[in-house]
C-alpha positions as CSV (number, residue, x, y, z in Angstrom):
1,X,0.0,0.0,0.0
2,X,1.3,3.9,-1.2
3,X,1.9,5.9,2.0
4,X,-0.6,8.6,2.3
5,X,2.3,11.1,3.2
6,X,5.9,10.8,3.3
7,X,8.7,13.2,5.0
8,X,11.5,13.5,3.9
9,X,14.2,15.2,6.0
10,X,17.9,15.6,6.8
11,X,18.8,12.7,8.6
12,X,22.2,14.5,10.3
13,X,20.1,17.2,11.9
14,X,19.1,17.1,15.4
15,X,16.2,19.5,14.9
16,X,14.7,17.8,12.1
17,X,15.1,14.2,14.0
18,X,13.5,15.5,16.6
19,X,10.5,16.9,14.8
20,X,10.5,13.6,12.9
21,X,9.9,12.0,16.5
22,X,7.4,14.6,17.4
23,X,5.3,13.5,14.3
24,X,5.8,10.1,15.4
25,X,4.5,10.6,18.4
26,X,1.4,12.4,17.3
27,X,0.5,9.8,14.2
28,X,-1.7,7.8,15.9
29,X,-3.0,6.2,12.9
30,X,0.2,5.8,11.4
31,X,-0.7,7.8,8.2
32,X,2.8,9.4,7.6
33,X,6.3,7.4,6.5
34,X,9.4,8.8,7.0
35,X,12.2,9.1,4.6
36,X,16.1,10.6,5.3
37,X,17.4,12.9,2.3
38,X,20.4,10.9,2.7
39,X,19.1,7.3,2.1
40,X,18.5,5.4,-1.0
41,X,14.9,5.7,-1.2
42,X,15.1,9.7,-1.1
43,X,17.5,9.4,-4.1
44,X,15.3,6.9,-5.9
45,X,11.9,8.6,-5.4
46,X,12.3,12.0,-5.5
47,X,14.2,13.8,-8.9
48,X,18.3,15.2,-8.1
49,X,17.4,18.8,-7.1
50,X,14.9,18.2,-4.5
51,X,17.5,15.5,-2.9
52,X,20.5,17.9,-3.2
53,X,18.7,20.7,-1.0
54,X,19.0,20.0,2.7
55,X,18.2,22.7,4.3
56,X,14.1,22.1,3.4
57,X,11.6,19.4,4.7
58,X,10.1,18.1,1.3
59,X,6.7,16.2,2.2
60,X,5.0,14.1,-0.7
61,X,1.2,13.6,-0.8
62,X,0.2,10.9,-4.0
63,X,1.5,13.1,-7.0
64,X,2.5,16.4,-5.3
65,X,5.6,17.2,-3.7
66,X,5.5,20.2,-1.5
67,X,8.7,22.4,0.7
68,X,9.2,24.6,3.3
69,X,6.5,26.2,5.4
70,X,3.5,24.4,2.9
71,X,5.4,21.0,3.8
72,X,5.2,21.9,7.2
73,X,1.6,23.0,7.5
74,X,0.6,19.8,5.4
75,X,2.1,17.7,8.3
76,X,0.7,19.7,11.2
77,X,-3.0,19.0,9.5
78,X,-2.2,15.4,8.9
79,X,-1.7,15.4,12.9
80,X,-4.6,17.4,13.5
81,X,-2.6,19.8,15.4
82,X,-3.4,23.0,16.4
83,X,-0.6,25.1,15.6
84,X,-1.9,23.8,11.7
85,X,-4.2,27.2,12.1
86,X,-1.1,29.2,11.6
87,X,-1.7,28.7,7.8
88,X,-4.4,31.1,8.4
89,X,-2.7,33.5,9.6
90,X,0.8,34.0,8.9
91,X,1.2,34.7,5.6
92,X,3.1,32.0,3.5
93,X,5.8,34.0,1.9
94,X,6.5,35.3,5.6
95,X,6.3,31.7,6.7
96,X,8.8,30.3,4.4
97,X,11.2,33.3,5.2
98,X,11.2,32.2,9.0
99,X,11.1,28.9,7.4
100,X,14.1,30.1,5.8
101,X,15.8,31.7,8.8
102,X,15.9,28.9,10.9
103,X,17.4,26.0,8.1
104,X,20.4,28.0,7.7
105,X,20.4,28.3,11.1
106,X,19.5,24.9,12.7
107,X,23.0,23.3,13.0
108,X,24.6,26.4,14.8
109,X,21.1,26.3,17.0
110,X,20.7,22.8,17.7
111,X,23.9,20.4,16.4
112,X,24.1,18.0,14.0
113,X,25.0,14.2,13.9
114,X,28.0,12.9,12.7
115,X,26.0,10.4,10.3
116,X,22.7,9.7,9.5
117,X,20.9,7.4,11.8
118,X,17.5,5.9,11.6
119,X,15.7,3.0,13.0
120,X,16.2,0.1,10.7
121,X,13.1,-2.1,12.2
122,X,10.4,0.5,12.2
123,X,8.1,0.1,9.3
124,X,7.2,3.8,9.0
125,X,11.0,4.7,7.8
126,X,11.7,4.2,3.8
127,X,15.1,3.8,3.7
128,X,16.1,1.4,1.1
């Protein structure tokens, strides 16, 4: 069965591992699959530019393929979560240059790994 939505983010980055875990969490019908940019089914499934940029969440849904802030609002609604409102009322080309602000930022702010690492027995990753 086709996911109905896959993320795919930096594997090395402790921010986006931990919002990968904080989706995890808060799936509780196990809709979303997870994907690193760095494994082999990121490289397979999604075209050479969209794999090459790290610094942006890329979430796809059937056919489209969505980035920054849009990717992110699409996962907060697939949780159901509150803060999914935001949409509303921020302004999407002032959401993506927050968006924006803290990818360039997140390894001075939160660390990075030394490798990518990802569970290898959960079901929801798409690694190979």
């Amino acid at each position: 069965m086709k996911p109905q939505l896959v993320i795919y983010y930096d594997g090395i980055c402790f921010l986006c591992s931990n919002l990968v875990d904080f989706s995890i969490r808060h799936d509780h019908e196990k809709k979303i699959q997870y994907s690193p940019l760095q494994s082999n089914y990121a490289k397979r499934t999604l075209n050479m530019d969209e794999t090459s940029d790290m610094d942006t969440v890329i979430v796809q849904q059937g056919d489209k393929v969505l980035q920054k802030s849009e990717a992110a609002f699409i996962i907060l609604k697939f949780l159901n979560h509150p803060l999914q409102y935001l949409r509303f009322v921020i302004p999407r080309f002032l959401a993506d240059k927050i968006y924006n602000l803290v990818s360039r930022k997140r390894y001075n702010w939160f660390g990075k790994k030394e490798e990518c690492i990802f569970p290898i027995n959960n079901s929801q990753f798409l690694i190979d």
